[in-house]
C-alpha positions in Angstrom: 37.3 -40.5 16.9 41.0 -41.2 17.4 42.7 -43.4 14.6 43.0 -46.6 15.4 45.5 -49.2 14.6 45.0 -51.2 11.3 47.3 -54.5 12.6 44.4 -54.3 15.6 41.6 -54.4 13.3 42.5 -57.0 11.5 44.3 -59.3 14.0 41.1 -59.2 16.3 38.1 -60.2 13.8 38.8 -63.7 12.5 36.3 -63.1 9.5 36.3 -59.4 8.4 35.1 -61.2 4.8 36.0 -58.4 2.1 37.7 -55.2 3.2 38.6 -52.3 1.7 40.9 -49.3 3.0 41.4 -45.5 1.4 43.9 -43.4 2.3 46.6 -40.9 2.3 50.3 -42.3 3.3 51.7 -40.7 6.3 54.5 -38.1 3.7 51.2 -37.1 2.2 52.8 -38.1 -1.2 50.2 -40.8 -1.8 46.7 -41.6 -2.3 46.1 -45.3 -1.0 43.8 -48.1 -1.7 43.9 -51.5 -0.1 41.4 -54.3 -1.1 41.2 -57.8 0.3 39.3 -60.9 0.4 38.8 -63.9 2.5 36.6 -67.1 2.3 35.4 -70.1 4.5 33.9 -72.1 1.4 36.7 -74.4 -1.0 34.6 -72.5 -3.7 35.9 -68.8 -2.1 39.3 -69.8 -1.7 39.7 -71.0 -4.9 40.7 -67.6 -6.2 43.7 -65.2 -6.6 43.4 -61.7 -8.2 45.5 -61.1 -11.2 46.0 -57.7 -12.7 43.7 -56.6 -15.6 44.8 -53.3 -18.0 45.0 -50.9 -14.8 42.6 -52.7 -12.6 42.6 -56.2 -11.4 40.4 -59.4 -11.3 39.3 -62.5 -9.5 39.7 -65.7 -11.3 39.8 -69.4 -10.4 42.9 -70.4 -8.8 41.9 -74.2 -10.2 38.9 -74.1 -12.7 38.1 -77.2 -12.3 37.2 -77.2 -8.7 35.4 -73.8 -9.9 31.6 -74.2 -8.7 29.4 -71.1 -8.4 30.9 -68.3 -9.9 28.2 -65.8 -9.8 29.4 -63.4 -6.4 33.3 -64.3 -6.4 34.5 -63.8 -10.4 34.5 -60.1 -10.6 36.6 -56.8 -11.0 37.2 -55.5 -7.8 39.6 -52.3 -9.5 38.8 -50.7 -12.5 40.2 -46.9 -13.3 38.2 -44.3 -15.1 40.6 -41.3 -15.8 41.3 -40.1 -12.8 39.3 -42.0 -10.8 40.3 -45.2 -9.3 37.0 -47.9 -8.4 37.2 -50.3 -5.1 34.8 -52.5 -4.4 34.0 -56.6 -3.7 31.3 -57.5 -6.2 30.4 -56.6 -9.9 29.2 -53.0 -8.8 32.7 -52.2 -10.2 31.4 -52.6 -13.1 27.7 -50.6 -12.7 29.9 -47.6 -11.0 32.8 -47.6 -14.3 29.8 -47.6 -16.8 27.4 -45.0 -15.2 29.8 -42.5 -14.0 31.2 -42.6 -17.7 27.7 -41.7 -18.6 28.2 -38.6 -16.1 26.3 -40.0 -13.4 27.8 -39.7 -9.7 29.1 -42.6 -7.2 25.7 -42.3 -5.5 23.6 -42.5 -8.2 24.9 -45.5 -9.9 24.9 -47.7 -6.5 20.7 -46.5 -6.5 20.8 -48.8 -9.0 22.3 -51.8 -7.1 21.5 -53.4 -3.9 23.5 -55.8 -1.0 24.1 -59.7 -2.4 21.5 -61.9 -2.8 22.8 -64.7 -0.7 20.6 -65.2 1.7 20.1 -65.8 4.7 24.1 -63.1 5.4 22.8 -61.2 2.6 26.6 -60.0 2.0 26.7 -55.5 1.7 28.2 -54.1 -1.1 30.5 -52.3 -0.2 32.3 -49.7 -2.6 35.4 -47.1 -3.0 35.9 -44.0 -5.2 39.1 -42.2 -5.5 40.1 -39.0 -6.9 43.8 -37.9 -7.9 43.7 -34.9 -10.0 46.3 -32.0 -10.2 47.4 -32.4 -7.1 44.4 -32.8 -5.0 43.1 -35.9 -3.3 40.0 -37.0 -2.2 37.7 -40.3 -1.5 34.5 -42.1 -1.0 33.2 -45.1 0.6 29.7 -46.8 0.3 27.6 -49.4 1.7 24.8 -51.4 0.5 23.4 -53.5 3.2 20.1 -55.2 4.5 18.0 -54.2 7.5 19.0 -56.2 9.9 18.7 -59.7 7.5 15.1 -58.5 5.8 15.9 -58.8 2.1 13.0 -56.3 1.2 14.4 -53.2 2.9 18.6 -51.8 1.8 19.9 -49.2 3.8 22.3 -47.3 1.9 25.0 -45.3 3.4 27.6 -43.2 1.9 30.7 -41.2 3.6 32.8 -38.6 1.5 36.5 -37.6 2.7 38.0 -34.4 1.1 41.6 -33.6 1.1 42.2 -36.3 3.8 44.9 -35.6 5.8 48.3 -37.4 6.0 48.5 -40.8 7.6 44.9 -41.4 7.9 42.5 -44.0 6.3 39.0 -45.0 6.8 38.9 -49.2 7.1 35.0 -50.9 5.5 34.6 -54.3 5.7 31.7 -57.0 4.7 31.6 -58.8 8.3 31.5 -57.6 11.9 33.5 -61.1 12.4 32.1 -64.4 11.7 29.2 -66.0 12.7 25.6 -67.9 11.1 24.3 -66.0 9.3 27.7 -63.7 9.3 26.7 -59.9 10.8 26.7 -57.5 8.4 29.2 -54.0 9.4 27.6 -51.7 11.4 28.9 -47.8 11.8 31.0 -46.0 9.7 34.2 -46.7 8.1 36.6 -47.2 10.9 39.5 -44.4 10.9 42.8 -45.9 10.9 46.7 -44.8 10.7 48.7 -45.5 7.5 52.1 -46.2 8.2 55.1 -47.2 5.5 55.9 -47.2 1.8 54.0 -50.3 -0.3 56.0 -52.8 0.9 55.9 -52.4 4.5 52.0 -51.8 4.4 51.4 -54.9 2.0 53.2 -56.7 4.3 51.3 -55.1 7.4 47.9 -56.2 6.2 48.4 -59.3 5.2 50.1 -60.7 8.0 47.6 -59.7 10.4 44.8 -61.3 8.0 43.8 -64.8 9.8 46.1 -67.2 8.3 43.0 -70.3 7.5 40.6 -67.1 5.6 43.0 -64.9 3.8 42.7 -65.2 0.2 44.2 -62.6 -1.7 45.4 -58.5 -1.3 45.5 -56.2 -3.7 47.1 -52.7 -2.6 47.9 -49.6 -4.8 49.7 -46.0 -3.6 48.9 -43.4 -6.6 51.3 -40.4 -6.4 48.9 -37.2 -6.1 51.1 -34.7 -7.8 51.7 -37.2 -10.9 49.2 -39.7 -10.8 51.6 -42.7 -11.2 51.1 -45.6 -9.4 53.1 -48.7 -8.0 50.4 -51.8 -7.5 51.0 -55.3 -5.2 49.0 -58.4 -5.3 49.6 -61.3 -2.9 47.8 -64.5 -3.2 47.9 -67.2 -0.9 47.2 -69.8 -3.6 50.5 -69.7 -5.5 
């Protein structure tokens, strides 16, 4: 399948929900991670991400108007050496603890499942990176329900090694919006990377629908050094 353009994606699904996109930038210099989040609820817009040791985290753009807490105060980044955790729910947290314990990507999501908020019973969806001595390569997972029965999770995962240059693989909550919303269906959509930071923070984010856009976090890690440059937006300011 060709790449396809990113600015599409976005600009044509209204409610994507929670997205994440990994990456190599189009030099090849840089391993790329984009994560972002949307909401139709005051309760899910009442959020920004703020940066947290190497990692980031949701918090309460106004505690007070803070209600349910339980599925939208997480860490969505966390770093373990050299590897650098995506994802939209507190999985982060199962995936830093168990692979530190020496168990793989896959094995610590068997431990998890999709959200339990019925009836759009949100997927899990999940991102592993690995910079190390020069060398590059990523994962992607999804936790979701069988078409909306909460007794049976189908679990898909899709590995990328030494991704080539200008190419990223787009995995989002939503297949647009809708009651209940439709869970993503398919694989990780392949898409071009274009720009340095700046230009592709500002690339996503403008093409995220202006009433559901939240907050972006997006991160280019150097492969040969492992250094890394790191932008958050928030639309509550």
């Amino acid at each position: 399948m060709d790449n396809r353009s990113l600015a599409q994606e976005l600009a044509g699904n209204s409610y994507p929900g929670r997205g994440i996109v990994l990456g190599r930038s189009a030099d090849g210099r840089y391993a790329i991670a984009a994560y972002f989040i949307m909401g139709r609820s005051a309760n899910s817009r009442n959020r920004i991400f703020v940066e947290d040791g190497e990692g980031i985290r949701t918090q309460a753009f106004d505690p007070s108007k803070l209600e349910d807490p339980s599925l939208i105060i997480y860490a969505p980044v966390r770093v373990l050496g050299n590897k650098t955790i995506v994802t939209n729910g507190d999985q982060t947290d199962t995936i830093y603890e168990l692979m530190d314990r020496q168990q793989t990507f896959e094995q610590a999501l068997r431990t998890r499942t999709f959200e339990p908020d019925a009836p759009n019973y949100t997927p899990r969806i999940s991102g592993i990176m690995h910079v190390d001595g020069g060398r590059y390569n990523y994962a992607m997972s999804i936790l979701k329900s069988n078409h909306g029965d909460p007794d049976s999770c189908r679990r898909f995962t899709f590995a990328y090694e030494n991704p080539k240059a200008g190419e990223g693989h787009f995995l989002h909550t939503y297949q647009g919006d809708g009651s209940p919303l439709p869970s993503f269906e398919g694989e990780p959509v392949p898409v071009g990377i274009e720009g340095g930071i700046d230009e592709f923070t500002k690339l996503i984010w403008d093409h995220l629908n202006e009433e559901n856009k939240v907050s972006l976090f997006v991160r280019y890690i150097e492969i040969a050094s492992g250094k890394y440059e790191t932008r958050i937006v928030n639309k509550n300011q």
